[in-house]
One Martini backbone bead per residue (centre of mass of N, CA, C, O) as a GRO file, in nm:
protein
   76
    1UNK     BB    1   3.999  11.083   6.460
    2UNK     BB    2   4.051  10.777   6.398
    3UNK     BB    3   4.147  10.446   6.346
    4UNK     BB    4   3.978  10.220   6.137
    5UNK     BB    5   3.927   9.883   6.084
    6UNK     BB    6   4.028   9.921   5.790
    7UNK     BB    7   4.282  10.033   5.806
    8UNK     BB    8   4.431   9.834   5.975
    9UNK     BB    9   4.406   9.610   5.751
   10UNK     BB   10   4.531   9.760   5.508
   11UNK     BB   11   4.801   9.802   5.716
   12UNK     BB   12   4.862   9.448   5.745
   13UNK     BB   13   4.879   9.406   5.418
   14UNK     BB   14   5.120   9.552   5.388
   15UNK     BB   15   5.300   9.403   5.602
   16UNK     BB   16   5.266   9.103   5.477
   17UNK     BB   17   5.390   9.180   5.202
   18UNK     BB   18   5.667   9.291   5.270
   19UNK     BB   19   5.753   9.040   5.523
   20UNK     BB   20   5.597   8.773   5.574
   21UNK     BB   21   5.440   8.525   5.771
   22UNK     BB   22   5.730   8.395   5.887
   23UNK     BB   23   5.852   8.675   5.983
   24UNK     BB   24   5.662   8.762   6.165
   25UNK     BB   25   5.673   8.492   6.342
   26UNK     BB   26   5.951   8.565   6.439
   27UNK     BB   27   5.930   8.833   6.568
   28UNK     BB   28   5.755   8.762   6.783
   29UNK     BB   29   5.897   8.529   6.920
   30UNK     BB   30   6.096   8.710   6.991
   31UNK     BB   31   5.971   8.933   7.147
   32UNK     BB   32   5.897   8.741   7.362
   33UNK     BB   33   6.170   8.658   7.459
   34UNK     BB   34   6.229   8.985   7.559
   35UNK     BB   35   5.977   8.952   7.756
   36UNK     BB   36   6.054   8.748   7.938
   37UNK     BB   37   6.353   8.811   8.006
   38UNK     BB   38   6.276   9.097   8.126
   39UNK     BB   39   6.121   8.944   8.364
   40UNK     BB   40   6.325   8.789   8.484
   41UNK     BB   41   6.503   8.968   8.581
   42UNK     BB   42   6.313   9.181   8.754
   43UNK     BB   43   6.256   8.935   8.951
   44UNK     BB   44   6.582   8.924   9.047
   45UNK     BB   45   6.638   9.224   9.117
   46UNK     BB   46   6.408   9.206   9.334
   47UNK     BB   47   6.549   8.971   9.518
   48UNK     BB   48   6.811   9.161   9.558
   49UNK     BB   49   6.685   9.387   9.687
   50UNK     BB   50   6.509   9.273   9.926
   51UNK     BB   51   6.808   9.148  10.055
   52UNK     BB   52   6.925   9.427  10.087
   53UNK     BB   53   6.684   9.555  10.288
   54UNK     BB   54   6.734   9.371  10.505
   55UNK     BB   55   7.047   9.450  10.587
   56UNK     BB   56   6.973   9.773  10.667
   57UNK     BB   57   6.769   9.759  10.903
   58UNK     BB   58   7.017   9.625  11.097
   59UNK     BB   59   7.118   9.860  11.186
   60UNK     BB   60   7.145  10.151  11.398
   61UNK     BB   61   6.910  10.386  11.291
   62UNK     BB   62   7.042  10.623  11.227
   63UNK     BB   63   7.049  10.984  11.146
   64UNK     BB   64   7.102  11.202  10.886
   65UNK     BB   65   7.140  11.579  10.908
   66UNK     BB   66   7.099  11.820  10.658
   67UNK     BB   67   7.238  12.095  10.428
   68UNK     BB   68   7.213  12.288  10.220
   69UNK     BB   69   7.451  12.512  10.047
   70UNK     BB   70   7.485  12.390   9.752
   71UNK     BB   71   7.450  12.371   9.400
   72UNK     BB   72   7.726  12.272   9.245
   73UNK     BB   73   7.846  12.165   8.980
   74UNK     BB   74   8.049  11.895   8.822
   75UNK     BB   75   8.264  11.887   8.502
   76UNK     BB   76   8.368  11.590   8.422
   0.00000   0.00000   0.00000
């Protein structure tokens, strides 16, 4: 059983009459704000992280190879 589209308004129209319609448009507003700005973040990111492995592919291309051989960790 889901929830149906009268519920979904039944619940729309209580948190209307809660916080009212201007409040609800401020926090709207700021919610597309913090998730523009997380996404400009995200791509500011990506382009200095590309940036990054461009730098490390000029590298001399050595190989290192290991094997483990314990695995305790340190409670530090």
């Amino acid at each position: 059983m889901g929830i149906s589209i009268w519920q979904l308004l039944i619940i729309l129209a209580i948190v209307l009459v809660l916080f009212g319609a201007k409040r609800l448009r401020n926090l709207g507003g700021d919610l597309g704000s913090a998730i523009k700005g997380f996404r400009q973040a995200m791509k500011e990111d990506d382009s200095v992280d590309s940036g990054d492995s461009k730098l490390e592919n000029k590298g001399s291309g050595n190989v290192i190879e290991g094997e483990v051989t314990s695995k305790k960790h340190d409670n530090v």
